[in-house]
Structure formats: C-alpha cells, structure tokens
C-alpha positions as CSV (number, residue, x, y, z in Angstrom):
1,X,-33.5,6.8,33.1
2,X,-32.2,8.1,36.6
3,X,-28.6,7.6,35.6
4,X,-28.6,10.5,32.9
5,X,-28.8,13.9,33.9
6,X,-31.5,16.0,33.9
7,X,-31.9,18.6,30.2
8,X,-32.3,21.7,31.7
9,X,-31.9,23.2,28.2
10,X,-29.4,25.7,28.8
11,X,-26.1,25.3,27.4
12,X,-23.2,24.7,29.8
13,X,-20.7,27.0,29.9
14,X,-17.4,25.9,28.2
15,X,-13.8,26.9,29.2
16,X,-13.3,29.3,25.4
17,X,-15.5,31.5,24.2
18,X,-16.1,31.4,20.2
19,X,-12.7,32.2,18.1
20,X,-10.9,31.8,21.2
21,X,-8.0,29.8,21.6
22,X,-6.5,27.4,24.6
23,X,-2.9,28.3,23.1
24,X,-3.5,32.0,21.8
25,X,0.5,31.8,20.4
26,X,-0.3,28.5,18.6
27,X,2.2,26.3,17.4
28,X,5.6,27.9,16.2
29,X,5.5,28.4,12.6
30,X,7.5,25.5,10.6
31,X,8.1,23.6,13.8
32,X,5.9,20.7,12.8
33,X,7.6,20.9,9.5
34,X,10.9,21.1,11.3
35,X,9.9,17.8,12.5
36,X,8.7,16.2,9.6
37,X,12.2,17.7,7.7
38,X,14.3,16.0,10.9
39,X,12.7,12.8,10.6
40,X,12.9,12.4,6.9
41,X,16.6,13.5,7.4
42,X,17.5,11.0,9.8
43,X,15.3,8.2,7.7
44,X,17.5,8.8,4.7
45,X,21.0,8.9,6.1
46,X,20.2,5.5,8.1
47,X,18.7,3.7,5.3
48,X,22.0,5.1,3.4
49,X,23.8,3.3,5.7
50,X,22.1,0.2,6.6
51,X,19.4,-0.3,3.6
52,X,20.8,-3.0,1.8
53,X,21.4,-4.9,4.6
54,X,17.6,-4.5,6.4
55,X,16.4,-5.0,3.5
56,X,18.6,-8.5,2.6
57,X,17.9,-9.6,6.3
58,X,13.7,-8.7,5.4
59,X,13.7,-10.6,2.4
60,X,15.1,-13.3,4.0
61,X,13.6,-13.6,7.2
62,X,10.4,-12.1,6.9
63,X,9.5,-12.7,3.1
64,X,6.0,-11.7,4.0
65,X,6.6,-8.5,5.6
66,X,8.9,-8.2,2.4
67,X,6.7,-8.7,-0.2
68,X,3.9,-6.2,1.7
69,X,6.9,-3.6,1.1
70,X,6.9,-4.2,-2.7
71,X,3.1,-4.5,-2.9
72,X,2.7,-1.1,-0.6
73,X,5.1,1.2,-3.7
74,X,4.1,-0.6,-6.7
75,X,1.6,1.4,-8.7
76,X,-2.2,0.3,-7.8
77,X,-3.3,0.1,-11.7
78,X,-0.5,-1.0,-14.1
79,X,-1.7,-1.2,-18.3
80,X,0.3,-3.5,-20.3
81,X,0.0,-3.1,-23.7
82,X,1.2,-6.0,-25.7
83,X,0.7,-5.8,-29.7
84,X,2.1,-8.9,-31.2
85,X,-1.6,-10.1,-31.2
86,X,-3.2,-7.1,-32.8
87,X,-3.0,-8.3,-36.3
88,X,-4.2,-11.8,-35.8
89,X,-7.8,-11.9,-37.0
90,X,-10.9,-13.3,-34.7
91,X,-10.6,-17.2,-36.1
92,X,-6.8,-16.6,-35.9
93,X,-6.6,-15.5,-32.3
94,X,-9.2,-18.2,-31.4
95,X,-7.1,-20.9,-33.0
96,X,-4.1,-19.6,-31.2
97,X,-6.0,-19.9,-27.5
98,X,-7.1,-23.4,-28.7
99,X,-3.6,-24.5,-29.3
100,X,-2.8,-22.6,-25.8
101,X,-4.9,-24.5,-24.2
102,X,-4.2,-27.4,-24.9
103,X,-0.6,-27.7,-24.7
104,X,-1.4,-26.4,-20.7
105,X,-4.0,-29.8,-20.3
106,X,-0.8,-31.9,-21.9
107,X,1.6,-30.4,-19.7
108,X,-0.9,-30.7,-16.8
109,X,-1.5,-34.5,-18.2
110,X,2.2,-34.9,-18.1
111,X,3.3,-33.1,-14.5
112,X,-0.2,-35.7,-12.9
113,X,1.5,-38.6,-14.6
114,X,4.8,-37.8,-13.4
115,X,6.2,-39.6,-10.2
116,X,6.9,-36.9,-7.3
C-alpha cells in the first residue's frame, strides 16, 4: 500500500476553525426566496400565455411525455366508493360475477371469431 499516505494520526489543519464560516455575511436574507418567487412568477405568466398550446402540441406529439404529466399530479392513492352493490347478499353478488363473467368469455368468443 505505497500509494496511500502515511497516518500520522494528527489531524490536518483545515481552512475554518469550528463555527466559523467561509462567507461570514451569508446569503442575503430572502434572496433565495426572491429567486424562487421570480421563477414561479415568470412560470405562471408564460404558461398563461402559451399553456394551452404546449400542452395541445404535448399531447399530440409526445403522448408519453404527456401522459407522465397527468400521472406526476394525480393523487398517488385514490378510494372509490361505489354502493350499488352493498345490499346484494353473498349468493347474490356471486351470481352477479358469474353472469359478469361470462358475458366477457362471449364477447371475447365473439371479437376471436370475428374477421379482422
């Protein structure tokens, strides 16, 4: 191991001391959120004037990037709550999937049979 350097097991000095900063003004205060506030700003009134259009031209042209749009601001967990089914009892709602089910195989009989 002749590449690394030798431990001498002090510490080596660094440029700050502790609680010491390169910038000892800092950053203005607000200025970051001056930026953020600008950017937004700009955003909006753009989009205000070209939105429909980029997002026409999007759909269009790039219906992937498009649909990754959509996906990105639709909520992550969405509950449906459906109760035309609730006052079907258990025999009742299985009879009702068995007659689902098997109008999808005749339609799926029908749609294989079909000429394309």
């Amino acid at each position: 191991m002749a590449d690394q350097p030798e431990n001498t097991g002090r510490k080596q000095a660094t440029q700050f001391k502790p609680g010491q900063s390169g910038n000892p003004n800092g950053r203005p205060k607000g200025s970051r959120n001056k930026l953020n506030e600008d950017f937004v700003r700009a955003l909006s009134d753009d989009f205000a004037e070209h939105g429909d259009a980029v997002i026409a031209a999007v759909r269009s042209e790039k219906p992937d990037v498009y649909l990754k749009v959509v996906a990105s601001l639709s909520p992550k967990h969405v509950e449906v709550k459906d109760e035309r089914l609730d006052d079907l009892e258990r025999d009742e709602l299985a009879a009702f999937l068995d007659a689902v089910r098997e109008a999808r195989r005749a339609r799926e009989a029908d749609s294989e049979g079909a000429v394309h």
